[in-house]
N, C-alpha and C positions, 0 to 999 in steps of 0.2 A: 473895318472888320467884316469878314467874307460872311455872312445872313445862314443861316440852316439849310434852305433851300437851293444855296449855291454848294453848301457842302453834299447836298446828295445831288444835285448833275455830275460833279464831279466827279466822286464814286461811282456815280452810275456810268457815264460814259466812256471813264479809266478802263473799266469790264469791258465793254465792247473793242475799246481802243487795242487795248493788250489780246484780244481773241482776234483781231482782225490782223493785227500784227503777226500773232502766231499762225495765221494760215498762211500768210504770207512767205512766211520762216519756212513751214510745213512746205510748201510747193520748193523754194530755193531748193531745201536740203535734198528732196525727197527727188525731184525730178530732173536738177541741176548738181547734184551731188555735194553742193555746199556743206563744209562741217557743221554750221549748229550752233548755236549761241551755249551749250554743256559742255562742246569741246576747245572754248575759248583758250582757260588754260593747261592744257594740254601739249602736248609733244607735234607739233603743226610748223609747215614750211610758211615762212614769210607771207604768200599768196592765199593758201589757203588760214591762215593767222589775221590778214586782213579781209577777207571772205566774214569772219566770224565775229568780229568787231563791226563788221560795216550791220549784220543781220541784229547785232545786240543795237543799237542804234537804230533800227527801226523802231524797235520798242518805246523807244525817248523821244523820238521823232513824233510816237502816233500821242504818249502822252503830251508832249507841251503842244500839242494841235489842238489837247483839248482843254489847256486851260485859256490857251487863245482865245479858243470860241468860247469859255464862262466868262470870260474878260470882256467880249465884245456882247455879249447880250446876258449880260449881268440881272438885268431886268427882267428878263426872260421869265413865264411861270412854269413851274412843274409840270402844269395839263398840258402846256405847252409841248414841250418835249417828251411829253407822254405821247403825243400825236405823232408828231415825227417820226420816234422810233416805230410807232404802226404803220406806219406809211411805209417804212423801209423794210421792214417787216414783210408788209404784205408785197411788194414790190419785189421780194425777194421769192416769194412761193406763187405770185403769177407768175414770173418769169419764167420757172423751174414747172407750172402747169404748163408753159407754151412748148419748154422744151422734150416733154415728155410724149404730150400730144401731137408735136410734130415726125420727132425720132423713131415712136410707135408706128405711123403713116408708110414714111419712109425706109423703114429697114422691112415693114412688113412686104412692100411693095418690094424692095431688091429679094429679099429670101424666096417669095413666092416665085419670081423668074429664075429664082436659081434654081429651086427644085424642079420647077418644071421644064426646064430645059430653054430659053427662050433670051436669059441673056445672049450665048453665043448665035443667036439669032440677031438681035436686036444690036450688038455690039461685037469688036472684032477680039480676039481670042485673049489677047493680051488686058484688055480694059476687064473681060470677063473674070479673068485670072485674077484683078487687082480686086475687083468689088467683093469678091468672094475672101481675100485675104484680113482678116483681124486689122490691123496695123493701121494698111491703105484704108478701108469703110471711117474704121473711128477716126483718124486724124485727119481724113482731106470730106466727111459726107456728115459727119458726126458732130467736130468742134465746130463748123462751120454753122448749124445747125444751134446748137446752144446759144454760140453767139449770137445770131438774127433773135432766137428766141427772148434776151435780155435788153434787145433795142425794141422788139414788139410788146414785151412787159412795160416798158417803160412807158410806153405811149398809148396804151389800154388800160382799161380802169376794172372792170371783169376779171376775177378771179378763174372762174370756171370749172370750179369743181363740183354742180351740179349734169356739166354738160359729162364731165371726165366721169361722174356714176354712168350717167345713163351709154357712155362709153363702154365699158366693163359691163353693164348687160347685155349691151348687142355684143360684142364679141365672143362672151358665153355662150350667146344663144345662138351664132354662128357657125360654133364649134356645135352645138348639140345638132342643127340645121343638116350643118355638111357632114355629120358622121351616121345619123339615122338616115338621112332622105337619100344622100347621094354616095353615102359612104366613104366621104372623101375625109381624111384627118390630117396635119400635119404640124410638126412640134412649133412654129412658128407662133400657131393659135392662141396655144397655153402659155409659148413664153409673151405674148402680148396681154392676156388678160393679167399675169401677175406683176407684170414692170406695169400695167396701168394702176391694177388695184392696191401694191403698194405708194405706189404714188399718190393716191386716193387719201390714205390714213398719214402717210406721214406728213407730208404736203399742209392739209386741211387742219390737221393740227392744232397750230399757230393762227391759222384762218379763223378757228372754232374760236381761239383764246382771245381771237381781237372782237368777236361776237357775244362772247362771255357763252357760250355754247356749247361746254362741258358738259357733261352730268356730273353734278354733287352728289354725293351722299348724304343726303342734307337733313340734318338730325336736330341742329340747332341753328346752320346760319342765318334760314329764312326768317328766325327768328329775334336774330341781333338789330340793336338798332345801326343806323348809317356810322357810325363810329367806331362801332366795333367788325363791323361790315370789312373799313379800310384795314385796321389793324390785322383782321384775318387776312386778307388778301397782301400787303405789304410784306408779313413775317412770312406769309405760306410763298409767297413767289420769292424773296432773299434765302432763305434758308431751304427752301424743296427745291422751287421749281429750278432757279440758278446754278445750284451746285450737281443736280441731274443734267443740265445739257453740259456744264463743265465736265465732269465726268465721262460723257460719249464722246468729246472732243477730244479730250486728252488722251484716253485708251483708246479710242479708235484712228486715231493720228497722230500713235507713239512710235514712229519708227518704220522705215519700209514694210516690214510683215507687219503692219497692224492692221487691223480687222477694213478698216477701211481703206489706207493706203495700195495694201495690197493686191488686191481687185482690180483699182483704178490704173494700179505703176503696169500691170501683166496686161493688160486690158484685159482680163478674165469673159469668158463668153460664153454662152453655150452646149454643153456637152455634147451636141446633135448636130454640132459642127454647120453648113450652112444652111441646114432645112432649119435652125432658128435665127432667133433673134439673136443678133452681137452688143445688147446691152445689159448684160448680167454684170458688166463691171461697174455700171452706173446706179444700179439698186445697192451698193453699196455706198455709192457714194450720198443717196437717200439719205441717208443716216447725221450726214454732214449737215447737208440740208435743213434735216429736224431739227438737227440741236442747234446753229445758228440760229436759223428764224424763231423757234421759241427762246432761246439766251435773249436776243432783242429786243419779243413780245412780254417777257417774264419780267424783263427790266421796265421796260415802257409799264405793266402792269402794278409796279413797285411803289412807282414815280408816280403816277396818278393818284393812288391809294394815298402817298406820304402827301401830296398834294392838297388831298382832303382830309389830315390827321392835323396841317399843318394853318391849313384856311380853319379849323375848329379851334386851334391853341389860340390864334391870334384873337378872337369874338373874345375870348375872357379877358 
């Protein structure tokens, strides 16, 4: 007979399994043109028929992966796996602090040569021509960048989103610096303070939620004993926190025009063409961001709670 405690890893990490499956799905259809696991029965040729079968079968794939792993550490505790998903969690928004703070560096550094005339100096007309093109920067200066940034997460332990504030004030105070002192301005400034400072909020988030570092509006919790402590925190992260990141996920990665996909599929940029920055398409994908790492933190938060609802049933 499978213990209560094995019933919520289950549940718990079924959620994760099935969102990680559908990003999956999300990238096939959206960037590979695959139909879709809604268009299975539908009016579809043989190939793209088995296209959409093979993506419903991820879905199966990602759950019996996770009864596997309840099978093999059956023993397992809750706080257990309450760590884990922190870990993955945070692991997830370091990574995405490295890639922010590098790509900021970086595209600041190409736009300011471009404006001031100095790539075709430095480089021959044609390399000029590519860095300055949408397409060429994000797909050969851009992903490359990401990538490194999720192998350097991985092997750092530092979040840094202290350094990432004091980032976003020198760069404020940059622009205020070179627009009184020397008169100099140019849109690259403004679009770096805001790709950092949203990164800043959404980012730290989840960071906040693995510190417990919200502010409550705290009218009565400070006041609950340890039992009721979990129980608030168990229903309020299953029933609020859960079904809010589900919700950003699903509307904002419902279809090529959706508020996320969107941005990322055009690579959207700049309106100021190369005097800014070419990641205005990535502040959308921000959003992705959020709601994965807190869906993970919000579960992981769930599981620890039930963890100590579950260690208090058994003392009676």
């Amino acid at each position: 007979m499978i213990d209560k405690s094995n019933i919520i890893r289950i549940l718990s990490y079924s959620v994760i399994a099935f969102i990680f499956s559908y990003l999956i799905n999300n990238i096939l259809t959206v960037w590979y043109n695959w139909p879709g696991v809604s268009k299975l029965f539908t009016e579809l040729t043989s190939r793209e028929k088995s296209l959409s079968f093979f993506q419903l079968i991820i879905y199966f794939i990602s759950i019996i992966l996770v009864f596997l792993y309840i099978l093999k550490t059956k023993k397992q505790k809750l706080d257990k796996d309450s760590k884990i998903l922190s870990s993955i969690s945070a692991y997830l928004i370091r990574s995405a602090f490295w890639a922010v703070f590098l790509l900021g560096i970086v595209d600041l550094l190409i736009s300011f040569l471009a404006v001031e005339k100095f790539l075709e100096v430095i480089f021959n007309e044609n390399i000029k021509f590519k860095l300055i093109a949408p397409s060429f920067r994000i797909t050969y200066i851009h992903l490359p960048i990401i990538l490194a940034s999720f192998v350097i997460g991985y092997f750092t332990r530092t979040t840094g989103f202290i350094w990432l504030a004091v980032l976003v004030v020198f760069s404020e105070f940059s622009i205020v610096l070179s627009r009184f002192i020397f008169s100099y301005e140019q849109a690259f400034q403004g679009d770096l303070v805001r790709f950092w400072y949203a990164a800043l909020f959404l980012f730290a988030s989840a960071y906040a939620l693995i510190h417990e570092g919200h502010v409550r509006v705290d009218v009565l919790y400070s006041k609950f004993p340890r039992k009721r402590k979990a129980w608030t925190n168990s229903l309020g992260s299953i029933l609020l926190g859960v079904p809010l990141c589900l919700i950003v996920i699903f509307l904002g990665m419902n279809g090529k025009a959706s508020i996320i996909n969107s941005p990322i599929l055009s690579f959207e940029v700049t309106q100021q063409g190369s005097n800014g920055l070419y990641l205005k398409y990535l502040m959308a994908g921000y959003l992705g961001i959020f709601a994965v790492s807190m869906l993970v933190q919000f579960i992981s938060y769930f599981m620890n709670s039930t963890h100590e609802l579950l260690k208090n049933l058994s003392k009676k």
